[in-house]
KEDREN-838436 format. One line per 3 residues: number of its first residue (from 1); their letters; for each residue x, y, z of N, C-alpha, C. Coordinates in nm, 2 decimals, decimal comma. Layout:
<recs>
NUM = a = X/Y/Z/X/Y/Z/X/Y/Z; ...
</recs>
This chain:
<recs>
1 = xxx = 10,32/10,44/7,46/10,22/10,54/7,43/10,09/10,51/7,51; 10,00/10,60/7,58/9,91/10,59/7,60/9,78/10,54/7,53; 9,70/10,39/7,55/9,61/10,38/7,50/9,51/10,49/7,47
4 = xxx = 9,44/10,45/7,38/9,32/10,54/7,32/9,21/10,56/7,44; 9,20/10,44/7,53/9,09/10,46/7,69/9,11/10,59/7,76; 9,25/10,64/7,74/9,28/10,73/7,84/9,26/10,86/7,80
7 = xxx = 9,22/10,84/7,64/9,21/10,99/7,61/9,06/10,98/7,57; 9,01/10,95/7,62/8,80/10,92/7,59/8,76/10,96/7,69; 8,79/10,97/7,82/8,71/11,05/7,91/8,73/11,15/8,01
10 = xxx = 8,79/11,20/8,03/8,87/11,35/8,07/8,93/11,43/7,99; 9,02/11,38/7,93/9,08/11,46/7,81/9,01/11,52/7,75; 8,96/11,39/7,63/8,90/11,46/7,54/8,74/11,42/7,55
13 = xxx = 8,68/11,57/7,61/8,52/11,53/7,60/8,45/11,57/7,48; 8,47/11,66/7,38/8,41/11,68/7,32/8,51/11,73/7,21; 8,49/11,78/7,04/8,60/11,86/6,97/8,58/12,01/7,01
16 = xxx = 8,43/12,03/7,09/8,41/12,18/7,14/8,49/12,21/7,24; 8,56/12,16/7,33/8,66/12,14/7,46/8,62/12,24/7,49; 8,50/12,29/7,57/8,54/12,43/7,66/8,60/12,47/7,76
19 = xxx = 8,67/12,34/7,83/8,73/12,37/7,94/8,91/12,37/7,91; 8,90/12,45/7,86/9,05/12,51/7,80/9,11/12,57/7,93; 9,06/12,64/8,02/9,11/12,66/8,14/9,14/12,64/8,27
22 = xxx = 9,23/12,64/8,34/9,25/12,55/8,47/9,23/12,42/8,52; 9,25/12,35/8,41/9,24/12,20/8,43/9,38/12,17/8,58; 9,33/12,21/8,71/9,37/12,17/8,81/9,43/12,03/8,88
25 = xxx = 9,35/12,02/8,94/9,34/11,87/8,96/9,21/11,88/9,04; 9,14/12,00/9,08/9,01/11,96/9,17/8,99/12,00/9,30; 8,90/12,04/9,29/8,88/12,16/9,47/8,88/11,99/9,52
28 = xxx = 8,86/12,04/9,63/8,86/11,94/9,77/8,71/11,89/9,81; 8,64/12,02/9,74/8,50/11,93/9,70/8,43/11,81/9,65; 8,51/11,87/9,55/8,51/11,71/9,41/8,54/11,60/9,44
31 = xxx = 8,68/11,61/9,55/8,69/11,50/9,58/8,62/11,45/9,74; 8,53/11,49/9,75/8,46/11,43/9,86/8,36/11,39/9,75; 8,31/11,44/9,72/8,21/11,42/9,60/8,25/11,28/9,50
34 = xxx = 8,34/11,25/9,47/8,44/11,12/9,45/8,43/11,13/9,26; 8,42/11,26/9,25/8,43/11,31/9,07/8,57/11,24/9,06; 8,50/11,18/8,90/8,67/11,15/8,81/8,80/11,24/8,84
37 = xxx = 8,87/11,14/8,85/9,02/11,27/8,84/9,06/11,29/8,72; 9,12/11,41/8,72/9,13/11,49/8,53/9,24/11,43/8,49; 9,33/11,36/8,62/9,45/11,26/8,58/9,41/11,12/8,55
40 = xxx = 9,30/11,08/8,54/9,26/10,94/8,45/9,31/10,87/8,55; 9,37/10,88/8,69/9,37/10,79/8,81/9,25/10,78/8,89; 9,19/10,67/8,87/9,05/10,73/8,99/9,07/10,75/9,10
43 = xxx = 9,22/10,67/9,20/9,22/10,72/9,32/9,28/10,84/9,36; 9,36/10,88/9,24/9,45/11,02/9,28/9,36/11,08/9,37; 9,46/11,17/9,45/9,41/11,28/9,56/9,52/11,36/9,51
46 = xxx = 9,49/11,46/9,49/9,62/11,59/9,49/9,68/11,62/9,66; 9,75/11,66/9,64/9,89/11,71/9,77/9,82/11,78/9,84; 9,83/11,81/9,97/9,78/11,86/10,05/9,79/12,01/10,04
49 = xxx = 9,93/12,05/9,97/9,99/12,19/9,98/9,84/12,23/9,85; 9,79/12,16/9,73/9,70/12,20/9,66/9,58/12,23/9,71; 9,52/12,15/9,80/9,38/12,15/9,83/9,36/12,29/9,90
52 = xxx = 9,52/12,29/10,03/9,52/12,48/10,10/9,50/12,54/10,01; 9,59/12,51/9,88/9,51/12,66/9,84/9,42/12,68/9,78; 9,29/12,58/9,76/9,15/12,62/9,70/9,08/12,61/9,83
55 = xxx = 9,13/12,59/9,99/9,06/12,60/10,07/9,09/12,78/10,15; 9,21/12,79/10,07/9,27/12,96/10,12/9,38/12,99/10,01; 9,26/13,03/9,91/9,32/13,11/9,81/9,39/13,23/9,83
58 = xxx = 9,49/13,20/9,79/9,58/13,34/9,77/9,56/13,40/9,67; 9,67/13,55/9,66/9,64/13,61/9,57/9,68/13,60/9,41; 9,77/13,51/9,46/9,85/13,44/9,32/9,75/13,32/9,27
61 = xxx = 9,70/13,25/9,32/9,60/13,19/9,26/9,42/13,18/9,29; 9,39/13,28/9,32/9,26/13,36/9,35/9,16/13,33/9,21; 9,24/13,33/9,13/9,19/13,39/8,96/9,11/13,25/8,94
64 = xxx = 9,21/13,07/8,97/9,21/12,94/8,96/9,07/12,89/9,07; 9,00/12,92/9,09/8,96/12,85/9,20/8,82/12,81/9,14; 8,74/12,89/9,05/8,65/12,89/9,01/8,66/12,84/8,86
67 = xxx = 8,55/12,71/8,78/8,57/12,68/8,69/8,44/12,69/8,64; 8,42/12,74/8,52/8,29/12,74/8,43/8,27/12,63/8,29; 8,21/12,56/8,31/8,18/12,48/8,17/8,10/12,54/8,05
70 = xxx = 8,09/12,48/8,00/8,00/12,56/7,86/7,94/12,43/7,81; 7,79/12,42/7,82/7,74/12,31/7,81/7,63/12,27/7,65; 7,57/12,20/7,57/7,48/12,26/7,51/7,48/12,14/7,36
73 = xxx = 7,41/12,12/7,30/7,42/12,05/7,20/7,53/12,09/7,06; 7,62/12,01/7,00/7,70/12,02/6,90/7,63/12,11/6,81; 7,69/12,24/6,71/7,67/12,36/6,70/7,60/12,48/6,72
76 = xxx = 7,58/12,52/6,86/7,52/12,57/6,92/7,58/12,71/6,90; 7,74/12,68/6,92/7,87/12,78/6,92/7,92/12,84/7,03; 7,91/12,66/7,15/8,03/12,74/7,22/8,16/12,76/7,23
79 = xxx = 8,23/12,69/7,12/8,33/12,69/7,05/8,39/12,83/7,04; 8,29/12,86/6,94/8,30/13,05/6,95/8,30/13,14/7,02; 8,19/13,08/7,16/8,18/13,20/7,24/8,31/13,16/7,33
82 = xxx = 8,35/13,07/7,32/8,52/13,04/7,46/8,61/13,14/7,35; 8,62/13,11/7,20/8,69/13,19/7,14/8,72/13,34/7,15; 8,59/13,38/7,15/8,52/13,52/7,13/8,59/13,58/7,28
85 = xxx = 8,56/13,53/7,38/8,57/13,56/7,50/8,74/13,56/7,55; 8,79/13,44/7,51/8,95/13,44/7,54/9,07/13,54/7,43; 9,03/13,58/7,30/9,07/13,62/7,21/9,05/13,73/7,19
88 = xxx = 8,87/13,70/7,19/8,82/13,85/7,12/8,80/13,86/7,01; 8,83/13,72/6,94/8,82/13,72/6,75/8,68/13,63/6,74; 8,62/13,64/6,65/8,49/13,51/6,64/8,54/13,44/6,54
91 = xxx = 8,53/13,33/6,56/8,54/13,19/6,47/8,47/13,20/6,39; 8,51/13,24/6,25/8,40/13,23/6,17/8,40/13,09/6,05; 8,34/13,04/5,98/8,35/12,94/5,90/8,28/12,83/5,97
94 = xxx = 8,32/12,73/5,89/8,24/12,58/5,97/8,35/12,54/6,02; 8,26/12,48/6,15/8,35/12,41/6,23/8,29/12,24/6,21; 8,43/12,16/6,20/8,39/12,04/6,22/8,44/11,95/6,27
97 = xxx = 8,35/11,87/6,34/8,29/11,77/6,46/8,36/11,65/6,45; 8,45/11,66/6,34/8,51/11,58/6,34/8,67/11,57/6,32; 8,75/11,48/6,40/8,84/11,50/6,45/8,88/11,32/6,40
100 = xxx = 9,00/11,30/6,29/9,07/11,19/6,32/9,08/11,11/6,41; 9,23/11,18/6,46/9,34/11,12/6,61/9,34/11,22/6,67; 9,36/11,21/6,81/9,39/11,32/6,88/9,52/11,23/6,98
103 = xxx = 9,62/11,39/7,03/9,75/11,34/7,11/9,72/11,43/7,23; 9,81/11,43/7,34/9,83/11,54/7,46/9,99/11,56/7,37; 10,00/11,64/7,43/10,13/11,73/7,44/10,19/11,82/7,58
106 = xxx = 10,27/11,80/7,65/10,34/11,83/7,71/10,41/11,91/7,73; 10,41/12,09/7,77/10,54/12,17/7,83/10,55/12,19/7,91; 10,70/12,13/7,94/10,80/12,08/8,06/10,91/12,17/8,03
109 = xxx = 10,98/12,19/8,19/11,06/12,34/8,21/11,08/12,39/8,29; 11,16/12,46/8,37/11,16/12,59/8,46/11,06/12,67/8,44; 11,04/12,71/8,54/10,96/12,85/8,54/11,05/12,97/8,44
112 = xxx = 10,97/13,01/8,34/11,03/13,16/8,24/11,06/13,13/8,17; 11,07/12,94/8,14/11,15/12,92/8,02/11,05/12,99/7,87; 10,92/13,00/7,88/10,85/13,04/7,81/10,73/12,94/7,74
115 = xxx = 10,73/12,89/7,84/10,61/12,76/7,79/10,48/12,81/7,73; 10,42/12,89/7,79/10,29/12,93/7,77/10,31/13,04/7,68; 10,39/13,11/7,63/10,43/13,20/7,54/10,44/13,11/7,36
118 = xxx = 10,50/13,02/7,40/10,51/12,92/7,27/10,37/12,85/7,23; 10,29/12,81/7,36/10,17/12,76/7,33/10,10/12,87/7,30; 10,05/12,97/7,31/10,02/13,10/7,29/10,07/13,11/7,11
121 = xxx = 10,18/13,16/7,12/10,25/13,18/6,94/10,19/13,05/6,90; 10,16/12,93/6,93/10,16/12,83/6,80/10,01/12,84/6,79; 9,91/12,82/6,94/9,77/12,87/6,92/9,69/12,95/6,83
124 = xxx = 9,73/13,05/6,86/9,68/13,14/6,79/9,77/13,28/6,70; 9,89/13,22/6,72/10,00/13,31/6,63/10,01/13,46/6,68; 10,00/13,46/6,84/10,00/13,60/6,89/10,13/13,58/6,99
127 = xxx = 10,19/13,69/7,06/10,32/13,71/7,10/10,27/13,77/7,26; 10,27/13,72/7,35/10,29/13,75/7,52/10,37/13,85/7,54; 10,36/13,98/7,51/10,46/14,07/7,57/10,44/14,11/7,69
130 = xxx = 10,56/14,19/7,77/10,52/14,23/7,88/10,53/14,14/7,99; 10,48/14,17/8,13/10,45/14,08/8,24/10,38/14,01/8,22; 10,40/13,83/8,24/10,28/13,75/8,25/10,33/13,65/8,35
133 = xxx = 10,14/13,64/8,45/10,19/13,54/8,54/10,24/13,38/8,55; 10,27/13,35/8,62/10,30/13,21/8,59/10,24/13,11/8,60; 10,18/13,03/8,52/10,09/12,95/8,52/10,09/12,81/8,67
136 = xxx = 9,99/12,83/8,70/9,97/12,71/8,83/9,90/12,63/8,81; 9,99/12,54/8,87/9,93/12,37/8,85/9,94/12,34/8,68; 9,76/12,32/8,64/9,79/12,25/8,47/9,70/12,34/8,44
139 = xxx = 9,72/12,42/8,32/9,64/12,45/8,20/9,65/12,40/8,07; 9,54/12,43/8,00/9,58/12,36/7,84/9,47/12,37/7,73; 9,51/12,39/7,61/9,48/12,48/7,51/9,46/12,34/7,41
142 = xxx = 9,33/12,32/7,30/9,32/12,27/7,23/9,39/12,33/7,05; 9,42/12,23/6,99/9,43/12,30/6,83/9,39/12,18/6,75; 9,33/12,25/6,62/9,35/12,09/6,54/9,40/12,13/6,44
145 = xxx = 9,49/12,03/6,38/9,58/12,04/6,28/9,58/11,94/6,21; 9,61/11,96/6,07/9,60/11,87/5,98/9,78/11,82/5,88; 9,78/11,70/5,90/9,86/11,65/5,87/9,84/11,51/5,77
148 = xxx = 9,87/11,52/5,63/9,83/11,46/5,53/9,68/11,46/5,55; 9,64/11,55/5,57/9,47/11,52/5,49/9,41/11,48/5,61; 9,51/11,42/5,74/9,43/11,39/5,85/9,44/11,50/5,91
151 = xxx = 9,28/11,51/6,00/9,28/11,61/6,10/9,31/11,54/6,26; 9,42/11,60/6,30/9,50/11,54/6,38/9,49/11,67/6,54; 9,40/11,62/6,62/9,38/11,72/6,73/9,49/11,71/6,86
154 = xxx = 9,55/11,83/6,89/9,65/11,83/7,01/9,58/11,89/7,13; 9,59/11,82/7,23/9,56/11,90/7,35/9,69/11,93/7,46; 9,74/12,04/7,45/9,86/12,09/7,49/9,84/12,15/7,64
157 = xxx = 9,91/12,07/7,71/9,92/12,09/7,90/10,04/12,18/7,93; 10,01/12,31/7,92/10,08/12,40/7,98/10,12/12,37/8,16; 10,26/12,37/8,19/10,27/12,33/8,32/10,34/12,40/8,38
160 = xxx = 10,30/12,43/8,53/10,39/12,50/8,59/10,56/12,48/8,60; 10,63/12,57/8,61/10,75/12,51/8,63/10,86/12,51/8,75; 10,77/12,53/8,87/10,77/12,56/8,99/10,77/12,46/9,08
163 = xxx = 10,87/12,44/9,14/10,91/12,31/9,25/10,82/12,26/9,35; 10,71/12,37/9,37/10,59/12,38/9,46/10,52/12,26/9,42; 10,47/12,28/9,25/10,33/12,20/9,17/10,40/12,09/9,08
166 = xxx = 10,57/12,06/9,13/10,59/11,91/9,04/10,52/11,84/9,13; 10,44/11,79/9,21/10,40/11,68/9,25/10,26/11,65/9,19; 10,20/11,81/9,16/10,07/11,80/9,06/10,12/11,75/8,93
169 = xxx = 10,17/11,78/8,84/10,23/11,79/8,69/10,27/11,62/8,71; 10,34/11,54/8,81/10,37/11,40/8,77/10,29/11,35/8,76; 10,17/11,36/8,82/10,06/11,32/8,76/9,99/11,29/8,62
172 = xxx = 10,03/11,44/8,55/10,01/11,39/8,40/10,13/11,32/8,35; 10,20/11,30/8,34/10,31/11,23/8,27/10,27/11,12/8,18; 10,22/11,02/8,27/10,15/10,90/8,22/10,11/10,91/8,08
175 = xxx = 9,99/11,01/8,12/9,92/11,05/7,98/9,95/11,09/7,85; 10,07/11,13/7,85/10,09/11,28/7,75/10,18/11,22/7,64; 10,15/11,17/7,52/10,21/11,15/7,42/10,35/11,20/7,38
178 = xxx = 10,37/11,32/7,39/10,47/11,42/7,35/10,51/11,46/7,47; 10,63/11,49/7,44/10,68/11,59/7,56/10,78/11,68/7,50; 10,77/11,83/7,51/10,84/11,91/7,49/10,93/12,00/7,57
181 = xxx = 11,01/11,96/7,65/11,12/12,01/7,72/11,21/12,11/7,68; 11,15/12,22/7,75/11,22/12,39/7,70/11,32/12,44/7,83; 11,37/12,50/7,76/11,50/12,57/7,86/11,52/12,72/7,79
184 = xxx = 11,57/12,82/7,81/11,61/12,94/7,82/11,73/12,97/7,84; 11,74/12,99/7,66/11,92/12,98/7,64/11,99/13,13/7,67; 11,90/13,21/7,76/11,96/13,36/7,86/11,95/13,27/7,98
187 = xxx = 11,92/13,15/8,00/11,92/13,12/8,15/11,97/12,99/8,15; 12,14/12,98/8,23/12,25/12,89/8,23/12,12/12,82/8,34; 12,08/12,85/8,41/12,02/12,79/8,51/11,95/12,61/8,48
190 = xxx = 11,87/12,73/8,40/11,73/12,61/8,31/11,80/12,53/8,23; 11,91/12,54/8,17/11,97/12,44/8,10/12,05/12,37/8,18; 12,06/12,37/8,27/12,16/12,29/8,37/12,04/12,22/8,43
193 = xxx = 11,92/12,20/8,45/11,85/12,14/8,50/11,77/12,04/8,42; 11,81/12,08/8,26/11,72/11,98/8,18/11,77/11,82/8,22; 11,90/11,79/8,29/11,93/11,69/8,31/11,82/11,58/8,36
196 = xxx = 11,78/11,72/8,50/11,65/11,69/8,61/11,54/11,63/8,57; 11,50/11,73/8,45/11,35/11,70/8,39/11,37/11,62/8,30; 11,46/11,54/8,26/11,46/11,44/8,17/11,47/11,26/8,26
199 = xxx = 11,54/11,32/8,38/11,49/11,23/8,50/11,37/11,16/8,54; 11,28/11,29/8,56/11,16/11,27/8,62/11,06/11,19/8,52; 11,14/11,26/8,38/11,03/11,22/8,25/11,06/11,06/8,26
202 = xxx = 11,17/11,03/8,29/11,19/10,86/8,25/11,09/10,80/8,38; 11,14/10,82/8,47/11,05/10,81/8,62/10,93/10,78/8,60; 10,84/10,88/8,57/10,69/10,92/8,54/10,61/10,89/8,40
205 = xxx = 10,68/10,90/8,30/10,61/10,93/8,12/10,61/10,73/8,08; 10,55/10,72/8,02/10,57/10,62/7,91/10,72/10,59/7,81; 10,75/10,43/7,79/10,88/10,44/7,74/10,89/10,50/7,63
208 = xxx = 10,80/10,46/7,56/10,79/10,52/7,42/10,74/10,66/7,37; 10,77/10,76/7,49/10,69/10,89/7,44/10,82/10,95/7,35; 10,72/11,06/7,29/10,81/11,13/7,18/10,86/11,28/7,29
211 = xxx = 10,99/11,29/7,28/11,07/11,39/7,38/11,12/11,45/7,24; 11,10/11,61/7,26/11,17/11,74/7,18/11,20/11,79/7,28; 11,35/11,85/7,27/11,43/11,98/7,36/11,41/12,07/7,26
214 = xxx = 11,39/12,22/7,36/11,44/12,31/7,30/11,43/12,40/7,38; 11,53/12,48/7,31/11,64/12,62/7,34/11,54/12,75/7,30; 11,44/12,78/7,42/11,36/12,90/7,39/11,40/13,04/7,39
217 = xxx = 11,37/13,13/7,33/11,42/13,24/7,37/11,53/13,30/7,26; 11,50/13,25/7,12/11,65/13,26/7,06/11,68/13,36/6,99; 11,57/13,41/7,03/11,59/13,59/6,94/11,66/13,68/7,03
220 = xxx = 11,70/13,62/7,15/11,76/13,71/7,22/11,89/13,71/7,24; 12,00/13,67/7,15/12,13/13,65/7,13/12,20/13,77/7,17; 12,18/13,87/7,20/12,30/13,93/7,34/12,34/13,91/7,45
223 = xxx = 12,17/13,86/7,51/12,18/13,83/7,66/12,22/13,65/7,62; 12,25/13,57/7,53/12,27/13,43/7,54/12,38/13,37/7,62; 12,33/13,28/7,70/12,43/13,22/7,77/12,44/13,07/7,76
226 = xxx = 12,39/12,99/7,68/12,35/12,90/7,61/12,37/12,89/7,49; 12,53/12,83/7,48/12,52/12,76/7,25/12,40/12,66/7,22; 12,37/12,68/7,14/12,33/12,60/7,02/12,39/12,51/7,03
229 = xxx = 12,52/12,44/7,01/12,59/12,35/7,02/12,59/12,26/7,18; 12,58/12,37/7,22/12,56/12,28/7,37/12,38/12,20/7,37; 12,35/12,24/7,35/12,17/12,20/7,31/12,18/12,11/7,25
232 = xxx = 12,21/12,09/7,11/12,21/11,99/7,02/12,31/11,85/7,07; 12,44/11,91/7,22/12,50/11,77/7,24/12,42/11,70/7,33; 12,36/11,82/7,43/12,30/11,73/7,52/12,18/11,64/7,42
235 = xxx = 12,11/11,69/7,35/12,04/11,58/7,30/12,06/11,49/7,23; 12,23/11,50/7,18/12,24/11,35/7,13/12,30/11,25/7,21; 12,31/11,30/7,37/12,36/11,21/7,48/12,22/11,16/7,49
238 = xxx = 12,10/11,19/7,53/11,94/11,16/7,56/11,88/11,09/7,45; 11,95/11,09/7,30/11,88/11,04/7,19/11,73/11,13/7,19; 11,73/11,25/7,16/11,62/11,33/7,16/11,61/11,39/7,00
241 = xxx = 11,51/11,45/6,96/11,55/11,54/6,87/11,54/11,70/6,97; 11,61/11,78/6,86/11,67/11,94/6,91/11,68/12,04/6,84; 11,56/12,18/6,88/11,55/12,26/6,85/11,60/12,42/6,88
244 = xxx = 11,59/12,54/6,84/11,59/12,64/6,91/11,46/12,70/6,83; 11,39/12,76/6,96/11,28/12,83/6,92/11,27/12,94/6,93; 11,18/13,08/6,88/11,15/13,17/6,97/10,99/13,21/6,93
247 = xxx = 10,95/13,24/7,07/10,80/13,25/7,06/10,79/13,41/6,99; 10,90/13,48/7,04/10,86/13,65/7,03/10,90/13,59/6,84; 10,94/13,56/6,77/10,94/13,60/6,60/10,90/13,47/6,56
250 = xxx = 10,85/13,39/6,62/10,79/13,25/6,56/10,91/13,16/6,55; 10,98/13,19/6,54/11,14/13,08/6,47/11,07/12,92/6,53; 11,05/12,86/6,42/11,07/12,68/6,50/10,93/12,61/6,57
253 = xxx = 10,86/12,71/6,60/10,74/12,69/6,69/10,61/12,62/6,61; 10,57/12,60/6,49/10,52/12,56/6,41/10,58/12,44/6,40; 10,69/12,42/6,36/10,77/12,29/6,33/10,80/12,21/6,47
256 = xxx = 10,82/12,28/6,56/10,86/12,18/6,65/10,69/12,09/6,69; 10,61/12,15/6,68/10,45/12,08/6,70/10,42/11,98/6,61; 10,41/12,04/6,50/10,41/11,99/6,40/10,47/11,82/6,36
259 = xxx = 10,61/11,86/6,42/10,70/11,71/6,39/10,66/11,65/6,47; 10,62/11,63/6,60/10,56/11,59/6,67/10,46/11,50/6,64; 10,36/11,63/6,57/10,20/11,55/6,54/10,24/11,45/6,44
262 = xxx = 10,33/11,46/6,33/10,38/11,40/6,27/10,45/11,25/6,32; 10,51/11,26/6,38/10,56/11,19/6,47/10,45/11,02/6,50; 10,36/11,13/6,64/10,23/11,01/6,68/10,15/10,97/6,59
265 = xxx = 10,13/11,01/6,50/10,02/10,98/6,32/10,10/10,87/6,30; 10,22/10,89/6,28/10,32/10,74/6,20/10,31/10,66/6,32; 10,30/10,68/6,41/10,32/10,49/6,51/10,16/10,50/6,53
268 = xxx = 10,06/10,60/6,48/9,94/10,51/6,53/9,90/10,46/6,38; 9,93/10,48/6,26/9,95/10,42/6,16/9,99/10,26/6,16; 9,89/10,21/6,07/9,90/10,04/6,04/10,00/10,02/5,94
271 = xxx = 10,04/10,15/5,84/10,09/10,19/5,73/10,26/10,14/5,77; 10,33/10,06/5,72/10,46/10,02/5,73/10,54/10,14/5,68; 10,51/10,21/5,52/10,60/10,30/5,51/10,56/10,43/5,58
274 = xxx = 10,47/10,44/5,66/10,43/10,55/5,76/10,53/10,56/5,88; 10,55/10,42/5,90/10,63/10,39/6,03/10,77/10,46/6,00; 10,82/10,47/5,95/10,91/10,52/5,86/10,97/10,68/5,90
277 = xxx = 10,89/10,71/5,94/10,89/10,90/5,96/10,97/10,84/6,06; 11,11/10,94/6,07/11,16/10,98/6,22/11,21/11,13/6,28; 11,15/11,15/6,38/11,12/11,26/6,44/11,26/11,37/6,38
280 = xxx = 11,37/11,27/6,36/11,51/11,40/6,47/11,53/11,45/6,33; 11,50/11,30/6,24/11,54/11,35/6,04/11,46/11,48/5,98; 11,35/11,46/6,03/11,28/11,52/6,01/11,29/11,71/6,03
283 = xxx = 11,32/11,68/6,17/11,37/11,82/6,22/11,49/11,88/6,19; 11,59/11,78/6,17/11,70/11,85/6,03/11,66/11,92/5,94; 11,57/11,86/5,82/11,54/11,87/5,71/11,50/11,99/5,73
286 = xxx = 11,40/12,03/5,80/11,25/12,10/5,83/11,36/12,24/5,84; 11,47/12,20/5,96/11,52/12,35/6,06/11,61/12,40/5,92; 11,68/12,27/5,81/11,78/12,38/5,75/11,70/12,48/5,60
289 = xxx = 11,56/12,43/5,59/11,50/12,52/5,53/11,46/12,65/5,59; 11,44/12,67/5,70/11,43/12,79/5,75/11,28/12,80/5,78; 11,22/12,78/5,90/11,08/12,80/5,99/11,04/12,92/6,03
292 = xxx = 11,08/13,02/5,99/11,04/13,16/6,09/10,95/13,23/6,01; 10,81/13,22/6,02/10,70/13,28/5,97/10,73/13,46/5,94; 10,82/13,45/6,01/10,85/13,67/5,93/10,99/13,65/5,82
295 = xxx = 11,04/13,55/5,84/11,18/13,55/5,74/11,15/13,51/5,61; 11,03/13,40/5,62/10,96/13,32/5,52/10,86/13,38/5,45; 10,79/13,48/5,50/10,71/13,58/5,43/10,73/13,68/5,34
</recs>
């Protein structure tokens, strides 16, 4: 697991995080400029294929090129106004400054498996319908959540899943506590490649990170080409825990975060019977009660 140094100065600057958007890796300015890298490597340089395109933006990433901070002393409310602005809802109540532990979290995948759709449903409990583009390079979304009484903050790296931007995305690996490896059980494809991405994770990640599979997409059992059973064997070849999610009706999406946060609390715990929690038991227990916020209601 990543020491606590690595999450003190890029990650996490503040519990106001305004830079919830396009955490790239850095125009080509910055790094003449010899700004920190947002990968906690000082000498990283991003790929050449990345710097073209903040020096000739395309139309696919045109949108990425430009980043705005939100600057200002602790409750001022820019908290609110990133809320206000990305949502459209105002934060109302107190907010507070104070934060436990904080983890990164990781989604890792094919492109469509539904990454940013699940970060989205667990965020803010809203559903991506329709066309949406596909995320370039790294984005990522703060939440904080409380788990026994602690307030336990996740900073979740939405990642491309595009053969172009793995050479950006290995970059974080290092970093990222959790790793949540999704596949799309309508697409034989993505599941025949989790082999790949469980490769690269050993390659790149920490020995000890916490790895969840799962089977996104599971409300859509007509088009399924992907068992359940196949999911759950491959992860007991990898010693993983394994889920099926779906972002469109919530199924699992809650719980799969959740066990997780759960998860990094107990090993950063001095607590012996804390140490105790294990991830995969837990996600039995959790999945045969039934997780789906509309079935449960």
């Amino acid at each position: 697991m990543a020491n606590d140094d690595s999450m003190s100065d890029d990650v996490f600057e503040s519990p106001e995080d305004a830079t919830s958007h396009a955490l790239l890796v850095g125009s080509a300015h910055q790094q003449h400029q010899k700004t920190p890298s947002p990968t906690g490597y000082r000498d990283y340089k991003p790929p050449a294929e990345v710097l073209n395109m903040y020096e000739s933006p395309s139309e696919e990433t045109e949108h990425l090129v430009h980043k705005t901070i939100l600057l200002g002393d602790s409750g001022v409310g820019k908290t609110s106004l990133l809320v206000q602005f990305d949502t459209g809802r105002f934060q109302s109540g107190n907010f507070s400054a104070t934060v436990g532990i904080g983890f990164t979290v990781m989604l890792l995948g094919d492109s469509g498996t539904g990454k940013t759709c699940l970060l989205i449903r667990f965020r803010d409990g809203l559903f991506l319908s329709g066309t949406y583009i596909s995320t370039v390079g790294i984005d990522f979304r703060n939440k904080v959540v409380t788990v026994d009484q602690t307030k336990v903050k996740l900073q979740i790296w939405d990642t491309a899943g595009q053969e172009r931007f793995r050479s950006v995305t290995h970059a974080y690996y290092r970093d990222a506590h959790a790793l949540l490896l999704l596949y799309d059980v309508t697409n034989k494809t993505s599941f025949d490649n989790i082999r790949a991405w469980l490769g690269e994770i050993r390659e790149y990640s920490q020995d000890d990170v916490v790895i969840m599979l799962l089977g996104n997409k599971s409300d859509c059992n007509s088009e399924r080409l992907v068992r359940k059973e196949d999911g759950e064997r491959l992860a007991r070849e990898y010693n993983v825990a394994f889920m099926e999610t779906s972002a469109k009706t919530g199924l699992n999406v809650e719980l799969a975060f959740m066990a997780v946060a759960r998860e990094l609390k107990s090993r950063k715990s001095g607590n012996p019977d804390e140490n105790k929690f294990n991830v995969q038991d837990y996600v039995r227990e959790q999945a045969q009660r039934g997780s789906c916020p509309t079935c449960n209601s």
